[in-house]
N, C-alpha and C positions, 0 to 999 in steps of 0.2 A: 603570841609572843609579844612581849612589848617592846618600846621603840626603843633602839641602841643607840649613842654617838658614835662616829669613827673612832674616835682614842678605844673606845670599850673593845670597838669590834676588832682592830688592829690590836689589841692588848691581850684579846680571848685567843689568837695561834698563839698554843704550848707550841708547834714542833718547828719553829725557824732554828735555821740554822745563823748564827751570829753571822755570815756574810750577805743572808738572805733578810734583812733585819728590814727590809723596806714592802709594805704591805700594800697592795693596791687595789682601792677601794674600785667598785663599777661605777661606772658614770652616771644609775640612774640609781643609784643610792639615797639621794634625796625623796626618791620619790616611793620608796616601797612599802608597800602595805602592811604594819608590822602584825594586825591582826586577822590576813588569811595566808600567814607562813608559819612554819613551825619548823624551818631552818632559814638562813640565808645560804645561798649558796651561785659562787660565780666563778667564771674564770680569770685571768690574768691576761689580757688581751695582748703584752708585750710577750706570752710566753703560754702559746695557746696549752700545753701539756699543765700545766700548773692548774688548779681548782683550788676554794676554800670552801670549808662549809663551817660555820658558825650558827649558836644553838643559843639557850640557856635553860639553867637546869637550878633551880633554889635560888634566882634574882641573880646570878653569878652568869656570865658570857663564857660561853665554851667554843673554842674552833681550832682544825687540822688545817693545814696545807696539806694539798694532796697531788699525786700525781698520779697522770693517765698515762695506761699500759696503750698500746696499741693493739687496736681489733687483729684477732686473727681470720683471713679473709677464708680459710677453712670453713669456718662454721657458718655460712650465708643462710641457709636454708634454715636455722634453729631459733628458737625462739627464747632468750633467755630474760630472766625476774630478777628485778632491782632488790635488792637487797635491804632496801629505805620504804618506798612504796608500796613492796612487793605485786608489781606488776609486771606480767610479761611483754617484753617487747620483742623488735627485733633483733639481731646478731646487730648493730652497727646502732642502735638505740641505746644500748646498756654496756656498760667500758669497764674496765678492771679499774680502780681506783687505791693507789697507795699511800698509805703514809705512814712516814719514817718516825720511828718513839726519838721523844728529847732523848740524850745523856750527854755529858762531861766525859764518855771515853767515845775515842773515835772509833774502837772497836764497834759497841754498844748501838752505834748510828746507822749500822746496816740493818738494824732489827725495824721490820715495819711488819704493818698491819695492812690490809687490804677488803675491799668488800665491790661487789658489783653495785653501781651508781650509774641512774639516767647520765645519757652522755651530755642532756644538756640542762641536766641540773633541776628539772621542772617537773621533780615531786606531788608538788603542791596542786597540779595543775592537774593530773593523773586523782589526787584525793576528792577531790570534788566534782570530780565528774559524774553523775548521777548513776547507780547501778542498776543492773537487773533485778528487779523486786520479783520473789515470788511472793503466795497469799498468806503464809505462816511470817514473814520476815521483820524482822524490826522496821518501823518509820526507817525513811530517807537519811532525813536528818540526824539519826542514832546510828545507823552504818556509816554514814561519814562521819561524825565524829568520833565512832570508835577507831576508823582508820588513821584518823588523824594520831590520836591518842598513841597507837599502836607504833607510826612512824615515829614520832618522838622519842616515846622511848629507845626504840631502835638508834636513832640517832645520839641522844645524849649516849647510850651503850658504848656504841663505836667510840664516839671522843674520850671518853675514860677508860676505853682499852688502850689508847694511844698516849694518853697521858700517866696512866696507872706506875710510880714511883714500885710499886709493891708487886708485880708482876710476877708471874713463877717462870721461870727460865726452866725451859724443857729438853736442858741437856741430859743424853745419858751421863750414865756416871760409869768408871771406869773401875776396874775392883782387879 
């Protein structure tokens, strides 16, 4: 990914809401490695429930505001897969993640998109951990970057389902 400024990264959430118009960068944002991530992704320290996650996709900045559902303490024993990484973790490792589509009707504003996301955000960290090679399997180096590759796209995916103007709304229709 290449390196971002704050205006770019603060300019890439499509879905603030005009009251939420204040975007907060993390504190070690100066220091992030722009070439072993293939999203940014953090939370809002003033508002632990709140996440962003920021991408790009064709030299353009892409990013959601997202929000966290709360674990259900039901499921302790289960083991559930990020949605981004695709890796399984535990029930309290991986969190339902929300986010609301822009519109101009406030009806419109309850329509959101959701996907299971590490709880703390660290994708990246899960990508490059070295896997189990058997003796048929591609180099190291070509499973991880195909994983990388894979999350990516996954990601840009999601942000343009949440930004998508052109959406099919999936009401029945009444006859």
């Amino acid at each position: 990914m290449r390196p971002m400024t704050r205006e770019e990264v603060r300019g890439a959430i499509v879905n603030l809401d005009p009251s939420e118009n204040k975007v907060r960068l993390p504190a070690w944002f100066d220091d992030v490695r722009w070439a072993r991530i293939d999203y940014l992704g953090w939370r809002d320290m003033r508002s632990p429930q709140r996440a962003y996650l920021v991408t790009e996709a064709q030299d353009q900045a892409l990013g959601v505001l997202l929000r966290q559902a709360p674990n259900d303490a039901a499921h302790q024993s289960r083991a559930t897969m990020c949605d981004l990484c695709r890796s399984a973790r535990r029930f309290n490792e991986v969190s339902l993640f929300t986010a609301r589509r822009p519109s101009r009707d406030k009806r419109e504003r309850l329509n959101t998109v959701g996907l299971l996301l590490c709880t703390d955000l660290d994708c990246a960290v899960k990508l490059h951990s070295r896997p189990v090679r058997q003796p048929f399997d591609p180099p190291i180096d070509e499973i991880i970057e195909s994983r990388r590759v894979g999350m990516r796209a996954r990601t840009i995916s999601f942000i343009r389902a949440v930004s998508d103007p052109q959406r099919t709304n999936r009401r029945r229709k009444v006859k």
